[in-house]
C-alpha positions as CSV (number, residue, x, y, z in Angstrom):
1,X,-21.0,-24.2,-64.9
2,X,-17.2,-24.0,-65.5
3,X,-16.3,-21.8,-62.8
4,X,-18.7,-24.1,-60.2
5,X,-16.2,-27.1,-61.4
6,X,-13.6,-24.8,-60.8
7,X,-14.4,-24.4,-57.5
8,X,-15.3,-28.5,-56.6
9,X,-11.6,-29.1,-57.9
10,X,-9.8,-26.3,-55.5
11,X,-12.1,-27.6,-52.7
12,X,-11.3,-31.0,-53.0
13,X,-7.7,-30.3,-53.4
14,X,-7.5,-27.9,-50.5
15,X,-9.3,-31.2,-48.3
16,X,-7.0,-33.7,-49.1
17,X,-3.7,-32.0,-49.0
18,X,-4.0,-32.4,-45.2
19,X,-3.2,-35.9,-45.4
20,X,-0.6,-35.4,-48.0
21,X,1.2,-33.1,-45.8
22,X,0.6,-35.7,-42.9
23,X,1.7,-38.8,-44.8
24,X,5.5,-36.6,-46.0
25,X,6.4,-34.7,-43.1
26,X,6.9,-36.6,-39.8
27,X,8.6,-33.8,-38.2
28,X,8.5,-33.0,-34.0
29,X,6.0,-30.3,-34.2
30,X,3.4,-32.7,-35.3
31,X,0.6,-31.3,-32.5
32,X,0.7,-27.9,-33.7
33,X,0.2,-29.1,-37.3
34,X,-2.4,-31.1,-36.5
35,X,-4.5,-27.8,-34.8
36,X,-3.3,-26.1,-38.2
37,X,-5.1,-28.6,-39.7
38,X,-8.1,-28.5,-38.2
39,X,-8.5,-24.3,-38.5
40,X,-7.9,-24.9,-42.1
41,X,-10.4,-27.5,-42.2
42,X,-13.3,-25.0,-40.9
43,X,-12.5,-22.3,-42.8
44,X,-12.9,-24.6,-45.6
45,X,-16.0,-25.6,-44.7
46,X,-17.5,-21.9,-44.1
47,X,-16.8,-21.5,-47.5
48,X,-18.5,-24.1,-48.5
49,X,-21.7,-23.5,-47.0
50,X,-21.6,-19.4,-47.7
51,X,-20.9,-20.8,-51.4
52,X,-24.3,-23.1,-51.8
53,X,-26.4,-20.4,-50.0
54,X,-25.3,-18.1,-52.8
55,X,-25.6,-20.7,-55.4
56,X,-29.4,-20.8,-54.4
57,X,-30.0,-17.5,-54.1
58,X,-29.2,-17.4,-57.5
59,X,-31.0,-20.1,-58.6
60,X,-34.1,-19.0,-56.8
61,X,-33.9,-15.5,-58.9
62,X,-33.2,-17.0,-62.1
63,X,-36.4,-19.2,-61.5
64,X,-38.3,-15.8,-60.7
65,X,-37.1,-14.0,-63.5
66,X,-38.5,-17.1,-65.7
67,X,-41.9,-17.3,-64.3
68,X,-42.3,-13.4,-64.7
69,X,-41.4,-13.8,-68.5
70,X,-44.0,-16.3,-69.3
71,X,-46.5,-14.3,-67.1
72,X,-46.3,-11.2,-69.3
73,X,-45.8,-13.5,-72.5
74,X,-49.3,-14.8,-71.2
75,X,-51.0,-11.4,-70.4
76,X,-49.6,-10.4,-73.7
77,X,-51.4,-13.3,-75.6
78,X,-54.5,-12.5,-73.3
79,X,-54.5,-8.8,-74.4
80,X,-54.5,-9.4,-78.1
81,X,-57.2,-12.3,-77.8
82,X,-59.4,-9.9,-75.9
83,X,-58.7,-6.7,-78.7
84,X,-60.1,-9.3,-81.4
85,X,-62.8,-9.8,-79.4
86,X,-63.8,-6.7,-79.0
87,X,-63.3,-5.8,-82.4
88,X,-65.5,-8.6,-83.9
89,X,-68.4,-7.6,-81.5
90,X,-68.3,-3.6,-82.5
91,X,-68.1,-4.7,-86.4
92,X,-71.0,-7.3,-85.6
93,X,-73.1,-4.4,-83.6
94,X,-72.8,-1.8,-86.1
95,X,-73.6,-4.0,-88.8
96,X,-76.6,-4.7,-87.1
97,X,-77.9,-1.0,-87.0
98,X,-80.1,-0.9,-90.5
99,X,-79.0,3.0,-90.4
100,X,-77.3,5.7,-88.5
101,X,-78.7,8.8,-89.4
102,X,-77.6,12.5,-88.8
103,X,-79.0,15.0,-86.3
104,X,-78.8,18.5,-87.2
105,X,-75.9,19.9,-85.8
106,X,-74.0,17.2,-86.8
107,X,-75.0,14.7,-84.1
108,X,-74.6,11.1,-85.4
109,X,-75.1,7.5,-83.7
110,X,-78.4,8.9,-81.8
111,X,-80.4,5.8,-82.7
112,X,-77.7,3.2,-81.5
113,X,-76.9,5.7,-78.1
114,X,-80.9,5.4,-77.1
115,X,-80.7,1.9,-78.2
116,X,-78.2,1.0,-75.7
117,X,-79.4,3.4,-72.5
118,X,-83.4,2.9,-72.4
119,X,-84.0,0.8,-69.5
120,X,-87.5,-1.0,-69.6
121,X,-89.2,-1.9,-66.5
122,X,-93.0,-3.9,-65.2
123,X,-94.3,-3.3,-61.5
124,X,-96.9,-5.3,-59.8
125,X,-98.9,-4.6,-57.1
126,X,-101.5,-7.1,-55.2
127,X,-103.5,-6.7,-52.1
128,X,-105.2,-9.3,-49.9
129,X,-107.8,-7.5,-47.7
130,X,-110.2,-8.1,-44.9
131,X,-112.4,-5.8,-43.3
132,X,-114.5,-5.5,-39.9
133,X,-117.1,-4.7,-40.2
134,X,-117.8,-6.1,-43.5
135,X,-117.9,-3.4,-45.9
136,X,-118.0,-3.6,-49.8
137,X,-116.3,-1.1,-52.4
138,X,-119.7,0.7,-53.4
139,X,-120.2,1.3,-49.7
140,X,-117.1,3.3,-48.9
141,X,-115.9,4.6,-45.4
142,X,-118.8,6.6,-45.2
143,X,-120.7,10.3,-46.8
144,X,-119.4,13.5,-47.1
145,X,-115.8,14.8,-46.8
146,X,-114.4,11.0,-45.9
147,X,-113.0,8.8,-49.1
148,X,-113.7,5.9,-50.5
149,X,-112.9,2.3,-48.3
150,X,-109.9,1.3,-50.8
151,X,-109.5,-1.3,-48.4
152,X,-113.0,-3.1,-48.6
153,X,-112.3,-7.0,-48.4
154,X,-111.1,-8.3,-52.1
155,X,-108.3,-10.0,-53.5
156,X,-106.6,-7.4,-56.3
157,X,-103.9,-7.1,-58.5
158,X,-104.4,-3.5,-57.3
159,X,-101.5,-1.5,-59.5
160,X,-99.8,-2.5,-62.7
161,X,-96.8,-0.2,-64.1
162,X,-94.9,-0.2,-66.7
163,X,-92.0,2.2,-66.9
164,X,-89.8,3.5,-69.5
165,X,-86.6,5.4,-69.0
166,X,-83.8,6.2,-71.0
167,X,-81.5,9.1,-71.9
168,X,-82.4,11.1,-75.0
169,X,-78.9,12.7,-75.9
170,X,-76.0,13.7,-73.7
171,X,-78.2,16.7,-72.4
172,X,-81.7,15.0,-71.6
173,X,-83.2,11.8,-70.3
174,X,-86.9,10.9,-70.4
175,X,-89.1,8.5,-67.5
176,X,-93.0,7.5,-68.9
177,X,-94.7,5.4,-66.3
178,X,-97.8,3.8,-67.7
179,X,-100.4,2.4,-64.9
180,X,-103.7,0.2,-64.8
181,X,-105.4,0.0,-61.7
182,X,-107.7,-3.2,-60.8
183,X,-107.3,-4.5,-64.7
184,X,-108.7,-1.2,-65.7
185,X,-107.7,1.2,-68.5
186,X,-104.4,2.5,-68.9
187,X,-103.2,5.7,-67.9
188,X,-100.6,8.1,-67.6
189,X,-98.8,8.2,-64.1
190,X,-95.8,10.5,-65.1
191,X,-94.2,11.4,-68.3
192,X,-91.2,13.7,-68.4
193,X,-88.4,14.9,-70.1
194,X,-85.4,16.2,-68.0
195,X,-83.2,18.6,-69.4
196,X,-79.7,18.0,-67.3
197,X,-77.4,20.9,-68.1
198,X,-78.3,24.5,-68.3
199,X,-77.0,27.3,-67.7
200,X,-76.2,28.2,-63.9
201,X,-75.9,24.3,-62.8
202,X,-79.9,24.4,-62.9
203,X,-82.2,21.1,-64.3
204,X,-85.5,21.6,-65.8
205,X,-88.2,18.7,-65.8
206,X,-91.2,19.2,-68.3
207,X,-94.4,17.0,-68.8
208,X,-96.7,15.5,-66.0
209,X,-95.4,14.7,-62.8
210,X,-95.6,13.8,-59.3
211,X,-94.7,17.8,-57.7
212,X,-92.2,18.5,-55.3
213,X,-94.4,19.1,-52.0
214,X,-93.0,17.0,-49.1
215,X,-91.0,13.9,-49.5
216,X,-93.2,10.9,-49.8
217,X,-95.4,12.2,-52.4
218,X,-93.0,11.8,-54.6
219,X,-92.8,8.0,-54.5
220,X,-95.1,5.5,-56.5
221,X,-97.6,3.7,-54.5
222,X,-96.0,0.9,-55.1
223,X,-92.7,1.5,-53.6
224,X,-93.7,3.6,-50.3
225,X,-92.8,2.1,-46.6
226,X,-96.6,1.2,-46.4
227,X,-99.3,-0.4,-48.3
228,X,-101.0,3.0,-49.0
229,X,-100.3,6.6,-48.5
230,X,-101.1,8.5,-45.3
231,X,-104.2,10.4,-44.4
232,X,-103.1,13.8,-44.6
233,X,-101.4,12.7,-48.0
234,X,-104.7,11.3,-49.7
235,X,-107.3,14.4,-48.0
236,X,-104.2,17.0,-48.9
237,X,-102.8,16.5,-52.2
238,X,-105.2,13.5,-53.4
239,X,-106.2,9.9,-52.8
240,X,-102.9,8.9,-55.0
241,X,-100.9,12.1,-54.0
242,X,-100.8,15.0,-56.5
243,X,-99.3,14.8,-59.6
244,X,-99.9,17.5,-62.1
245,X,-98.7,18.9,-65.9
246,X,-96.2,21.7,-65.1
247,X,-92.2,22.7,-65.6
248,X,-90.2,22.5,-62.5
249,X,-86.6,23.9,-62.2
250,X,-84.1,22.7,-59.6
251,X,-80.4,23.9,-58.2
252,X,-78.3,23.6,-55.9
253,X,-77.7,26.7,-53.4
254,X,-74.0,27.5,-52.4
255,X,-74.1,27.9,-48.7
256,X,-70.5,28.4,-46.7
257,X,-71.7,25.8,-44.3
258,X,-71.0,22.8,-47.3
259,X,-74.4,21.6,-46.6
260,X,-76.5,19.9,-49.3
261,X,-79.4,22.2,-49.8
262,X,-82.0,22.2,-53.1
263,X,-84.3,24.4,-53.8
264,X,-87.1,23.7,-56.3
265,X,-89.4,25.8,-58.4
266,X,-92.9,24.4,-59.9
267,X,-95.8,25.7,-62.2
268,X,-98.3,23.5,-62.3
269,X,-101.7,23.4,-64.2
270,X,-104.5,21.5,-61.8
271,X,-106.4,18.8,-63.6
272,X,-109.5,19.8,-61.4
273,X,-112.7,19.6,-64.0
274,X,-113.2,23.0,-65.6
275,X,-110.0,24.6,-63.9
276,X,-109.1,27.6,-66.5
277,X,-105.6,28.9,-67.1
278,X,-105.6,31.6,-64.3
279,X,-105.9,28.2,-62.3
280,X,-102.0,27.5,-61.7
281,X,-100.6,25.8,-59.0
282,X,-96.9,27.4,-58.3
283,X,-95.3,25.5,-55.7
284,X,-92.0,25.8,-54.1
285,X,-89.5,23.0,-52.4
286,X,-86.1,23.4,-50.0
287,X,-84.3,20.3,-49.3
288,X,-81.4,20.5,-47.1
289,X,-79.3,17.1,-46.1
290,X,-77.4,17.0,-43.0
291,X,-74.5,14.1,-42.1
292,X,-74.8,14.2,-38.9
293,X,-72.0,11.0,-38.5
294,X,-70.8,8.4,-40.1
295,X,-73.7,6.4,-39.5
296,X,-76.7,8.8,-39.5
297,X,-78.0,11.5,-41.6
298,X,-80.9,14.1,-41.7
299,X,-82.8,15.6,-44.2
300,X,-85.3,18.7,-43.8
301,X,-87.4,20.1,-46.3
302,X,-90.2,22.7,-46.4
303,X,-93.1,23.3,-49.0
304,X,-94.9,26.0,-50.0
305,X,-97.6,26.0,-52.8
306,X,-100.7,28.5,-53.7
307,X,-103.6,28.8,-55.9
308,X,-106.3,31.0,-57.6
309,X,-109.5,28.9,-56.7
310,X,-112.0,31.9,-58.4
311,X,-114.4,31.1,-60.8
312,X,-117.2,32.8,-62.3
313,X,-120.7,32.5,-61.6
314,X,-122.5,32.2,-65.1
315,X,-125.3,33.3,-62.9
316,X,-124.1,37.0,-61.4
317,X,-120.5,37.2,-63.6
318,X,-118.8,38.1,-60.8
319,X,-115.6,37.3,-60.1
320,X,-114.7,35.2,-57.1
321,X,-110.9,36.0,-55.7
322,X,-110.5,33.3,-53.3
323,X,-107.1,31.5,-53.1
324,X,-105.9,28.2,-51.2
325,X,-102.3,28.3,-49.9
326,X,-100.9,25.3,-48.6
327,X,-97.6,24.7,-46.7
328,X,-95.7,21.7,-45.2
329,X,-92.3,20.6,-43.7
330,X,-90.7,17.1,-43.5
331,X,-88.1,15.5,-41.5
332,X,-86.7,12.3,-42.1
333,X,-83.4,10.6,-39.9
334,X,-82.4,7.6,-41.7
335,X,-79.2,5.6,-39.0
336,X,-76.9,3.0,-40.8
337,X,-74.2,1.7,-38.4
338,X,-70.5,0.8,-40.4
339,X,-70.1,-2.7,-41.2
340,X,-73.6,-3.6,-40.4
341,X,-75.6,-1.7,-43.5
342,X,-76.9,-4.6,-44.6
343,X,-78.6,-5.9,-41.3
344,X,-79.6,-3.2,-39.3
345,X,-80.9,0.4,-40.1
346,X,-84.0,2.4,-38.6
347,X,-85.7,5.3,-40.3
348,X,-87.9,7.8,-39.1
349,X,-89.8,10.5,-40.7
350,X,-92.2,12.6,-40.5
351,X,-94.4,15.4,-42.8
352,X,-96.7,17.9,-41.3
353,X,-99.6,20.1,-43.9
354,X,-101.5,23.3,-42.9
355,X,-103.9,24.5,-45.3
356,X,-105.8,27.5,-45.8
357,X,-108.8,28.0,-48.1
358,X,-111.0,31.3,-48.3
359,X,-114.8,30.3,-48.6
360,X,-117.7,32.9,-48.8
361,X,-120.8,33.3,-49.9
362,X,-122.7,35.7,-52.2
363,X,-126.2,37.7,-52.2
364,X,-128.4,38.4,-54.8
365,X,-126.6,41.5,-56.4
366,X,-123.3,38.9,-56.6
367,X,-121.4,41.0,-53.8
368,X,-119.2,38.0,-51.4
369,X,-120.3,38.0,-47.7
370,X,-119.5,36.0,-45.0
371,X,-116.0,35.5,-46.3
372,X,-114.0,33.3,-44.0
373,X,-110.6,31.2,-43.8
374,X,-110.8,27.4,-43.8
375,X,-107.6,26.4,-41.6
376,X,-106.7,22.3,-41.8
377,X,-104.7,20.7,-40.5
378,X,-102.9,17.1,-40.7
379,X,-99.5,15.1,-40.7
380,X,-97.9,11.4,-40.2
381,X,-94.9,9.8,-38.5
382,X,-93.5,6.5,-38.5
383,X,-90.5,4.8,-37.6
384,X,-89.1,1.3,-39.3
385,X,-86.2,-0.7,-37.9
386,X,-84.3,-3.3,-39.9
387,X,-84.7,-6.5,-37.7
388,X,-82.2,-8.7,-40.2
389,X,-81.0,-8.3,-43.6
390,X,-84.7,-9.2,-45.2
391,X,-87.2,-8.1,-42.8
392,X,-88.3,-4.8,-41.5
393,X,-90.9,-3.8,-38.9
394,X,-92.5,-0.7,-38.7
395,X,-95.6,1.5,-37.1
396,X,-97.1,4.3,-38.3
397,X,-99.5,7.2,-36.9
398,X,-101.6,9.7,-38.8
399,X,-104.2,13.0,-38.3
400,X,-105.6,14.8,-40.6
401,X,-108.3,17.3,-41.3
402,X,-109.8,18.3,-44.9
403,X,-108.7,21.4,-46.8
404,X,-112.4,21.7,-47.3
405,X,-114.1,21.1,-43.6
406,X,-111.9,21.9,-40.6
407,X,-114.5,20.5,-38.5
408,X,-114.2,16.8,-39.5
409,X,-111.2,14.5,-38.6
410,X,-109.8,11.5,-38.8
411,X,-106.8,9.3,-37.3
412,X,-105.1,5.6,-37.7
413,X,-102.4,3.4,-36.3
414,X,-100.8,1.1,-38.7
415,X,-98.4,-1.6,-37.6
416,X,-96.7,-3.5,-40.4
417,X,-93.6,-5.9,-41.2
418,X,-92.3,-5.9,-44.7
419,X,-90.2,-9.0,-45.9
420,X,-88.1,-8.3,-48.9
421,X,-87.5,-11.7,-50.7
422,X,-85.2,-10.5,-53.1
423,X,-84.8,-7.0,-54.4
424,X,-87.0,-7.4,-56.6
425,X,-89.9,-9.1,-54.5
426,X,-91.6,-8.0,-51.6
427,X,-94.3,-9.4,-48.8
428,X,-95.6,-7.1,-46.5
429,X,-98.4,-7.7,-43.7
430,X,-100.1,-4.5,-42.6
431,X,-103.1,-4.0,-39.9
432,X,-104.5,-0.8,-39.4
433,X,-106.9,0.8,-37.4
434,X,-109.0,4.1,-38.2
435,X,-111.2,6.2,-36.1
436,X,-113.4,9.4,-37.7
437,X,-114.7,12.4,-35.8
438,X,-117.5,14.2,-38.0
439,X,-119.8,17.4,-36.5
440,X,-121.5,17.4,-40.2
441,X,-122.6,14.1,-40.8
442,X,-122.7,10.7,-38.9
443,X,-120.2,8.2,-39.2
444,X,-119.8,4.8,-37.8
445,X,-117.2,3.1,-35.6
446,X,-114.0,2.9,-36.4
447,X,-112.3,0.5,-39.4
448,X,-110.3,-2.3,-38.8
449,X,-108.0,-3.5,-42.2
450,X,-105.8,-6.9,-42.3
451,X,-103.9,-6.5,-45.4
452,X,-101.7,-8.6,-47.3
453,X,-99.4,-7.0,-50.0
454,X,-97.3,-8.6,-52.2
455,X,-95.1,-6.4,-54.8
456,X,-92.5,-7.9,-57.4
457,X,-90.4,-5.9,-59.7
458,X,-89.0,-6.9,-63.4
459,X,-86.3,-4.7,-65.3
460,X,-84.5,-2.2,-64.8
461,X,-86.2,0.5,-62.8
462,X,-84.5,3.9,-62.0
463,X,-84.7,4.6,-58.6
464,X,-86.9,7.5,-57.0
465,X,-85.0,10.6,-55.7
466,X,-84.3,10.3,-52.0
């Protein structure tokens, strides 16, 4: 502040001693001392002004400086309000824990880690349907090789699941999924224990669960792109697809193309009545995923399972070496434009079965004759395009044969629009209509369904693999 007086007092003095030099000397050059005058004058004044620009530059970083000190004295009080915090809630959380006991190994906290991770999850599932012609459950879509009518007319809560998942250790996780069908008894959809690390960069999943062959199979009911699985699914692997007790292993496959490619091995045990322990399935999965750009991407997969079908006749004890090999292929092109994601998308995929079963006959020494090859086959396609960000339209086609009777068939289209409320609640309106072509026993016209779904979701529920 002293030198800014300093400065007022040699400005004012250097203003006014014009006029004191005017008012003493009245000499005859008085014209050029006037113009003197007046350079002097604007110098003075550019002196000035350059002066108060500097004095508010100044100022203005003085003022910064300031209000960056009280910021970081406020983050600073922030930051110790926040560590006390955090220190009250871990002394009030492990005071809570009754007891932390030790592992062997020397593995402590376990109780508190599974506390904290398990993720605990409810699924409902409810169908509004309508048939023409009128059918009723007990009448069914007809005899022989042909299932059930699922979709007679009723009003159902037709699925209930409850799931629990959680990680065991560092190493391990665990999925159960619990399920009652029509209010009915409970029962075991999967239950597994995934071990995550081992050696080679392989997993290993043990305990009942839905197997590897083809893509949709995989997925609950519940959460498919349609109210109910496709034909070739349900005649294939089983009206709810095919899950089984077994071990599976899974890698990934280095591949100097830097493509995403899995392959998966299975051992399964069927849960077919009076299957024996020869009976195993082992089945066989390569998934490879392809980004084909920015917004699209492909995945292709094949399938490959086999089985020793042979009994033995109580009647001749012989043996009967008949197998049933199965194999499959999927495709599915999923399109996502940038900056859209959420509104538009379209998927399409597609799965494809062939089956072959060995059949015969025997005579009355027990010897096989008329051995022959039962060759099915089925698949489905559909396509689904995201109209806005909650409502998806969709059609789907299917064929299929039976592994069983290569003469009989059966086909349906199936329309549908699926509004998705929330994430966690769903509408969908389905129509389908299926047509049957039997040689072994007579069927009637084709089925027409109207079927109102509606599917809600509560907890935390682990998403399927894709």
């Amino acid at each position: 502040m002293r030198r800014a007086f300093v400065y007022l007092y040699c400005i004012s003095f250097l203003i006014l001693m014009p006029e004191i030099v005017l008012a003493s000397n009245d000499t005859p050059s008085q014209d050029n001392l006037n113009l003197e005058v007046q350079e002097l004058k604007v110098l003075i004044m550019e002196m000035r002004d350059g002066y108060e620009a500097r004095m508010n530059e100044m100022q203005g970083m003085i003022s910064k400086l300031s209000e960056q000190k009280f910021i970081e004295e406020a983050d600073t009080e922030i930051e110790k309000e926040l560590e006390l915090l955090f220190n009250e809630k871990e002394e009030q959380t492990i005071s809570s824990v009754p007891s932390i006991q030790t592992a062997p190994g020397g593995f402590t906290g376990g109780q508190m880690f599974q506390n904290l991770m398990m993720n605990v999850s409810a699924i409902g599932d409810s169908v509004a349907n309508v048939t023409w012609p009128e059918k009723s459950i007990e009448e069914g879509r007809g005899d022989g090789t042909f299932a059930e009518n699922e979709f007679a007319d009723r009003i159902s809560l037709r699925e209930m699941e409850l799931g629990l998942q959680g990680v065991l250790d560092p190493f391990a996780r665990a999925d159960f999924y619990l399920t009652s069908e029509d209010g009915g008894s409970i029962s075991i959809e999967e239950g597994f224990v995934t071990w995550l690390y081992l050696p080679f960069g392989l997993q290993a999943k043990t305990g009942i669960f839905r197997t590897s062959f083809g893509r949709m199979n995989k997925t609950h009911r519940p959460e498919i792109s349609q109210v109910d699985y496709p034909s070739p699914i349900k005649n294939f692997l089983g009206t709810e697809g095919q899950k089984e007790p077994g071990i599976s292993i899974s890698g990934l496959i280095p591949n100097p193309w830097d493509i995403y490619s899995e392959f998966t091995g299975e051992i399964l045990t069927p849960s077919d009545e009076g299957v024996k322990g020869k009976d195993q399935i082992y089945l066989a999965h390569l998934k490879n995923f392809f980004s084909i750009t920015n917004n699209s991407s492909l995945e292709l997969g094949f399938s490959f399972q086999t089985r020793d079908i042979s009994d033995t006749s109580d009647a001749t004890l012989t043996k009967r070496n008949f197998r049933q090999t199965m194999e499959g292929i999927d495709l599915t092109y999923i399109w996502r434009p940038a900056g859209q994601r959420l509104y538009k998308s379209f998927t399409w995929q597609t799965e494809a079965f062939a089956s072959q079963r060995e059949v015969g006959s025997f005579n009355d020494d027990g010897f096989t004759e008329d051995v022959k090859d039962i060759n099915s086959l089925g698949f489905y396609t559909f396509g689904e395009a995201q109209l806005t960000r909650r409502l998806f339209a969709g059609v789907r086609f299917d064929y299929s044969q039976f592994p069983t009777n290569d003469k009989d068939s059966e086909w349906a289209i199936t329309p549908y629009m699926t509004f998705w409320q929330s994430e966690f609640t769903r509408l969908r309106l389905e129509y389908s209509h299926k047509e049957r072509n039997s040689v072994t026993s007579p069927v009637e016209e084709g089925d027409n369904s109207l079927t109102l779904q509606a599917t809600f979701s509560l907890g935390s529920h682990r998403p399927h693999p894709f």
